[in-house]
C-alpha distance (Angstrom), angle and dihedral (degrees) to the residues before:
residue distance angle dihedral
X1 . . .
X2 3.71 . .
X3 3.46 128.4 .
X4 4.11 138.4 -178.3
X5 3.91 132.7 -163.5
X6 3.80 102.8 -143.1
X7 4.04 84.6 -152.2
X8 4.16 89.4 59.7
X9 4.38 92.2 35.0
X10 4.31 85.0 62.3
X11 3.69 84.9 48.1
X12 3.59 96.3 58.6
X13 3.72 97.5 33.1
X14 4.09 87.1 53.5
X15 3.90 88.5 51.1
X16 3.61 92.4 52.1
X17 3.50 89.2 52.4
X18 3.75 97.7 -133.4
X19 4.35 146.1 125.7
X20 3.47 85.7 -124.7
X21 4.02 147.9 34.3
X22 4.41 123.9 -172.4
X23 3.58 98.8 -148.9
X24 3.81 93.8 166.5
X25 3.48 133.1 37.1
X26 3.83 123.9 172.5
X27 3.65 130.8 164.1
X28 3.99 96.1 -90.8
X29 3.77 102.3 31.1
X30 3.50 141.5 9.0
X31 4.29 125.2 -155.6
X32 3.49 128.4 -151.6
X33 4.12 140.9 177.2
X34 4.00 114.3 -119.1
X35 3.56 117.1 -160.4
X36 4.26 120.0 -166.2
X37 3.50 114.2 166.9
X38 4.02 124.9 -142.0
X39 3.87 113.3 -72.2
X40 4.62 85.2 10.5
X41 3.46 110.1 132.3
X42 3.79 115.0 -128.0
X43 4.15 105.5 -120.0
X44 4.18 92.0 -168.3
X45 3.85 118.4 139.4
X46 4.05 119.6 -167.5
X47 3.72 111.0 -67.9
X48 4.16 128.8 -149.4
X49 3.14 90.7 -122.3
X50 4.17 137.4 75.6
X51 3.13 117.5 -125.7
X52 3.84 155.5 175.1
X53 3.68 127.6 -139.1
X54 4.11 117.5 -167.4
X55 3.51 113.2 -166.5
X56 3.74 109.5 -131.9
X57 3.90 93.4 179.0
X58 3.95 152.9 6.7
X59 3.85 127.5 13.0
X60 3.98 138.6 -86.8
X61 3.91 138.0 143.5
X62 4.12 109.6 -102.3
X63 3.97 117.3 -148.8
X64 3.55 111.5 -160.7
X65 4.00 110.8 177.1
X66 3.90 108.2 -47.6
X67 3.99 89.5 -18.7
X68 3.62 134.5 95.6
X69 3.68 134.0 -174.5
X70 4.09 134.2 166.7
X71 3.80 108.9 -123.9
X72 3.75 132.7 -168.0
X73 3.71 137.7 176.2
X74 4.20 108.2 -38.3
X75 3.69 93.4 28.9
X76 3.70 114.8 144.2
X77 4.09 113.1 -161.8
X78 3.89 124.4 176.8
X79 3.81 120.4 -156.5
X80 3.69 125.0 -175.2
X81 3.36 125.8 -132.7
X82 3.64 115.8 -86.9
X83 3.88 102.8 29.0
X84 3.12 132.3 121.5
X85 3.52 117.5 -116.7
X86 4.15 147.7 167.0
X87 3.66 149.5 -176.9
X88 3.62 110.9 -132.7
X89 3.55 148.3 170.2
X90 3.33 90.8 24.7
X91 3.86 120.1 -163.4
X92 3.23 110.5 173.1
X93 3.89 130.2 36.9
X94 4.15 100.5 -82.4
X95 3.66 122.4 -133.6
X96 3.99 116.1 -178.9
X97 3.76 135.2 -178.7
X98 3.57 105.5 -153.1
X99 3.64 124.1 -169.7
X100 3.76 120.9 -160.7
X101 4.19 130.9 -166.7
X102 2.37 124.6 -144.2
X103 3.53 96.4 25.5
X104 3.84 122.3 -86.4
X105 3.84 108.9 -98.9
């Protein structure tokens, strides 16, 4: 079994001083924490992958392909792989658990 503390994954993804920490990686998916502070601008381009992101904390509007939505802590969004998509107008401090699968190359 594996298990994570969301409380100690920020910690290490603030030390590393990056948007985003992998802290799983298995053979069909891979999940990672995404960090976008208020008033950041989210630098993503499409990825190969599907994936999910969770939003664990804070508040922003999501734009994925022609469709936007507001999220807040317990959203759930899908995004297929391929399409473009952004966090944006971000109001409060973002924190994002973001599966990928297959795994993000």
């Amino acid at each position: 079994m594996k298990a994570f503390r969301l409380d100690e994954l920020e910690a290490e993804r603030a030390a590393n001083d990056g948007a985003y920490l992998q802290f799983l990686r298995e053979r069909n998916m891979s999940v990672g924490l995404y960090a976008l502070d208020a008033g950041d601008l989210d630098p993503q381009q499409p990825h190969k992958q599907d994936e999910v992101y969770l939003v664990v904390s804070g508040r922003a509007s999501i734009t994925v392909g022609m469709e936007t939505t507001q999220v807040g802590r317990g959203s759930v969004v899908y995004v297929p792989a391929g399409v473009a998509h952004k966090f944006h107008h971000i109001t409060e401090d973002l924190r994002v658990m973001v599966v990928f699968s297959p795994p993000e190359s």
